[in-house]
C-alpha positions as CSV (number, residue, x, y, z in Angstrom):
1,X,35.9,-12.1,-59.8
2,X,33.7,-8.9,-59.6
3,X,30.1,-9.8,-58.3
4,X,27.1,-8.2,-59.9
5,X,24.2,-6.4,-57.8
6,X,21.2,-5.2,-59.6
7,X,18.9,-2.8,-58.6
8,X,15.3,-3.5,-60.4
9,X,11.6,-3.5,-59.8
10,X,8.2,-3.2,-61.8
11,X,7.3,0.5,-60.8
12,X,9.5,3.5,-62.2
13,X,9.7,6.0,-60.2
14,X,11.0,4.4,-56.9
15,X,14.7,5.9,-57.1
16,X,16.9,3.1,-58.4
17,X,18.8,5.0,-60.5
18,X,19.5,7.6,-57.1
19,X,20.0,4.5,-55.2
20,X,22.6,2.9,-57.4
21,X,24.8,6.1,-57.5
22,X,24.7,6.7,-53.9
23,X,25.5,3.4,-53.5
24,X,28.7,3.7,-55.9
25,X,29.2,6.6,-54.4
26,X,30.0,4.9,-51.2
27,X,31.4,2.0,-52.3
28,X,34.3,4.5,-53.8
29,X,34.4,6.0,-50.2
30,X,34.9,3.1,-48.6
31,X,37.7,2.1,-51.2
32,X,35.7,-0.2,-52.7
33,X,36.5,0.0,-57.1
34,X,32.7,0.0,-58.9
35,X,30.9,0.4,-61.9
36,X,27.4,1.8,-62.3
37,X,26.2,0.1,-65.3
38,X,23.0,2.0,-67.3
39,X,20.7,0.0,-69.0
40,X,17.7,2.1,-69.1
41,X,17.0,3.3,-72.8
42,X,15.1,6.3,-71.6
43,X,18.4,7.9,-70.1
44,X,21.6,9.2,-71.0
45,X,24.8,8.1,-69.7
46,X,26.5,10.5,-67.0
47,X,30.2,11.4,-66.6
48,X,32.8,9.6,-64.3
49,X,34.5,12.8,-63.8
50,X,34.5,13.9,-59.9
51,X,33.2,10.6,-58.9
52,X,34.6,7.4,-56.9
53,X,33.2,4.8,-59.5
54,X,32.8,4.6,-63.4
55,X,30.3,4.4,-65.4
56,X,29.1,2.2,-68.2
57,X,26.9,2.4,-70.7
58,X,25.1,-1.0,-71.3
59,X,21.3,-0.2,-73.0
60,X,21.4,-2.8,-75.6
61,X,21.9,-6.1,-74.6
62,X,25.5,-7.0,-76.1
63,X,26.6,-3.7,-74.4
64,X,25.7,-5.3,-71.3
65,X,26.9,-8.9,-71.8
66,X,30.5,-7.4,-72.9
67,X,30.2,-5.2,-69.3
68,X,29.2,-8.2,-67.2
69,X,31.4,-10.4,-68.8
70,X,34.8,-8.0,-68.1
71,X,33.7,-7.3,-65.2
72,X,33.5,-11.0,-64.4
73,X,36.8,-11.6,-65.2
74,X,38.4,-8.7,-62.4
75,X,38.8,-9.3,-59.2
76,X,37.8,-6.9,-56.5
77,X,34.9,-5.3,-58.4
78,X,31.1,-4.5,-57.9
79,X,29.1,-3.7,-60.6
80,X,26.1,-2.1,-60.2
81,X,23.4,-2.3,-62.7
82,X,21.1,0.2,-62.8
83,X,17.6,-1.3,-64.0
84,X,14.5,0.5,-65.6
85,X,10.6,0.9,-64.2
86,X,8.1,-1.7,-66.5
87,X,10.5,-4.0,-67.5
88,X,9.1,-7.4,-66.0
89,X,11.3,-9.3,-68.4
90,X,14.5,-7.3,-68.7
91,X,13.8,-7.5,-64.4
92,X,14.1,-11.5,-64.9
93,X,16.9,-11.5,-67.2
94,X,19.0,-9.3,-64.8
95,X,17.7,-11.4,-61.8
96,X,19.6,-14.3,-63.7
97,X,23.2,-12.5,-63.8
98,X,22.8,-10.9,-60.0
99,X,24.3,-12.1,-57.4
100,X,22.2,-9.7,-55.1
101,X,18.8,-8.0,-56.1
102,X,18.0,-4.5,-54.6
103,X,14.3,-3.8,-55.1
104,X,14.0,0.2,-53.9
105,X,10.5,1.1,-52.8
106,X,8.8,4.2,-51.2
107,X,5.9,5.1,-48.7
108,X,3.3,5.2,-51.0
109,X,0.6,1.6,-50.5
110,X,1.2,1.3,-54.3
111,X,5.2,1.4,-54.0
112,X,4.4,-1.8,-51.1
113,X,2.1,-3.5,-53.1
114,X,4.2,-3.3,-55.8
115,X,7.1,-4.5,-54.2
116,X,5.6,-7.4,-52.4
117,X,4.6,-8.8,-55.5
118,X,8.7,-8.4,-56.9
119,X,9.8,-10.2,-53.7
120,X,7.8,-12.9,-54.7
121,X,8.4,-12.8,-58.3
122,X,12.6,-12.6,-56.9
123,X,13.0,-14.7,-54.0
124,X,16.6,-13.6,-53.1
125,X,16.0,-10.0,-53.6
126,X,16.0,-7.7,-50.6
127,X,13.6,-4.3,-50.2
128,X,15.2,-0.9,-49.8
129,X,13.0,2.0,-48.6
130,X,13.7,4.8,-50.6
131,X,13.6,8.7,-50.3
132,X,12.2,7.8,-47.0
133,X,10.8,10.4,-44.8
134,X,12.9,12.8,-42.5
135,X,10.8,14.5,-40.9
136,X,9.5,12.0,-37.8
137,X,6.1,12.0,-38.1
138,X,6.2,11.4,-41.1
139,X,8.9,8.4,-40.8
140,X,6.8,6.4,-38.2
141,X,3.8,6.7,-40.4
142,X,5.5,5.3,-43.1
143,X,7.2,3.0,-40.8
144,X,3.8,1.5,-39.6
145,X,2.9,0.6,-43.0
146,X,5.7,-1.4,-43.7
147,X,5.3,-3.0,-40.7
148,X,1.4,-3.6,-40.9
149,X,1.9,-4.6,-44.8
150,X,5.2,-6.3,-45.2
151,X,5.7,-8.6,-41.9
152,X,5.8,-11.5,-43.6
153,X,9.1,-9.7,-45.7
154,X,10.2,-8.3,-42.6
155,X,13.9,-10.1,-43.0
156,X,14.4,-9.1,-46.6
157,X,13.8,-5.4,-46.2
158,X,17.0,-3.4,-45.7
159,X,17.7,-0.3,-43.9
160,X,16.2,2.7,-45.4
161,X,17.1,5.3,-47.2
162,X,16.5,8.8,-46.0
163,X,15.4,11.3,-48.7
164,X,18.1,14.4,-49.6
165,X,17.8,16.7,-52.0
166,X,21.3,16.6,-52.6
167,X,21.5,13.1,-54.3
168,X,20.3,15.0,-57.0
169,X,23.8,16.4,-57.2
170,X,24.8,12.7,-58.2
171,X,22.4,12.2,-61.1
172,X,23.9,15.7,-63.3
173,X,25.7,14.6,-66.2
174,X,29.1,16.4,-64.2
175,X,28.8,16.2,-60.6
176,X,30.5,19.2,-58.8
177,X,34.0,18.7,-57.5
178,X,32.7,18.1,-53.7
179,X,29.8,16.0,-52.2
180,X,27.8,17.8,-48.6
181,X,28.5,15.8,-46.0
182,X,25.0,14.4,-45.3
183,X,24.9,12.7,-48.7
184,X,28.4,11.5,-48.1
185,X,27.6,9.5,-45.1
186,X,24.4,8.2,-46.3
187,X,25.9,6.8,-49.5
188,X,28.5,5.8,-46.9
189,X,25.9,4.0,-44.8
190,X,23.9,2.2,-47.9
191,X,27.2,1.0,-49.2
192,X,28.2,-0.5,-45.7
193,X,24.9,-2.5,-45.6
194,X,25.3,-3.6,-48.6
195,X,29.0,-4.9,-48.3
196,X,27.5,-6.3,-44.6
197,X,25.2,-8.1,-46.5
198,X,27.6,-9.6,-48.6
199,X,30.1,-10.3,-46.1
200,X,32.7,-8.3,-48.0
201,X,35.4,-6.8,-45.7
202,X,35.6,-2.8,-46.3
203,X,37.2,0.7,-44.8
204,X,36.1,3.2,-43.0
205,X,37.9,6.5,-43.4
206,X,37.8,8.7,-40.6
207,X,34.9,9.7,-38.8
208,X,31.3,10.1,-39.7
209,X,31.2,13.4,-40.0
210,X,34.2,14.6,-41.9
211,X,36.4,12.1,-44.4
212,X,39.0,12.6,-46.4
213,X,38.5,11.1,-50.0
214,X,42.6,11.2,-50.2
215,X,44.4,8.3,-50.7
216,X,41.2,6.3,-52.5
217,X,42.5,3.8,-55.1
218,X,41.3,5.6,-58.4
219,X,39.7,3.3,-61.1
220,X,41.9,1.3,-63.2
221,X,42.8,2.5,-66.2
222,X,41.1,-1.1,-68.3
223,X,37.8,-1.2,-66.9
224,X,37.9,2.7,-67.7
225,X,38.7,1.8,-71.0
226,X,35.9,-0.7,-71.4
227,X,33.2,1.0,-70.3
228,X,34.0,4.0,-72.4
229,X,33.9,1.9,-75.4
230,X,30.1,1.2,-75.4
């Protein structure tokens, strides 16, 4: 039976839609078969051509039951759902169906102060720092305010993850035909924490620096199908 991870929060603007196709992303390069299922109305659905997961359009709410409810019924899936900023009750209603909850967050005090109040309002979720610094100045700044701000959260917040301009490359309609290496191996690295997190047994392929996406199980052909047809 697949199992169901949404990625929701209050605030737009915090990258979940970045974060749940990096983290597709490397689900599919760790072998692992996903969906990224869309559910915000103000977007449009993108292609699955050129990447390791597929993609469903859910933004009405039978649309999504039909996803969840496939999906449910195949065994060795993730799906991915792809929330929207503002959406306090759509938030609670996918909080219902998750079996994990991904609350992304950046440096900004509002982006903690927002996100404090969703771990409350969503006991089991976790707290992913997003489009986190890279430069190191700037990392341990931001890192001391999670720290001064969030202690008493300190076991639900995950790993961050870095900002890259190239996980733009993932949110184009058509991605291109190959990924840079630095955004492979971070969507690498958020999928592994994920699948750590929920003790799910995965592969890594090759080093860290240069893997091979040959000999990947493609999608199957009937979750393809479904997800087409909405």
């Amino acid at each position: 039976m697949a199992e169901i991870v949404c990625i929701i929060g209050n605030k737009g603007g915090t990258g979940k839609t970045t974060l749940s196709h990096m983290l597709c992303q490397g689900l599919g390069l760790l072998g692992q078969r996903s969906a990224c299922i869309l559910t915000d109305t103000t977007r449009e659905p993108l292609q699955p051509a050129g990447r390791r997961y597929i993609t469903a359009d859910a933004r009405t709410p039978e649309a999504l039951r039909k996803v969840v409810d496939k999906l449910r019924g195949m065994d060795d899936w993730l799906g991915v759902i792809d929330g929207g900023g503002n959406r306090t009750e759509i938030d609670r209603r996918l909080y219902g169906i998750a079996d994990i909850v991904l609350l992304p967050f950046r440096e900004s005090h509002e982006d903690i102060r927002t996100v404090i109040k969703d771990l409350d309002l969503f006991p089991r979720a976790y707290a992913v720092p997003t489009q986190w610094p890279s430069n190191a100045w700037q990392r341990r700044t931001a890192d001391r305010s999670v720290a001064q701000l969030m202690s008493d959260y300190k076991h639900r917040i995950l790993r961050p993850v870095i900002a890259l301009s190239s996980s733009k490359l993932l949110l184009q309609r058509q991605v291109p035909d190959g990924m840079p290496t630095p955004l492979a191996n971070a969507c690498r690295a958020v999928a592994g924490q994920l699948m750590d997190l929920m003790e799910l047994e995965y592969r890594q392929l090759g080093d860290t620096t240069e893997r091979s996406d040959a000999g990947l199980p493609p999608p199957r052909a009937g979750i393809e199908r479904l997800v087409h047809s909405h």
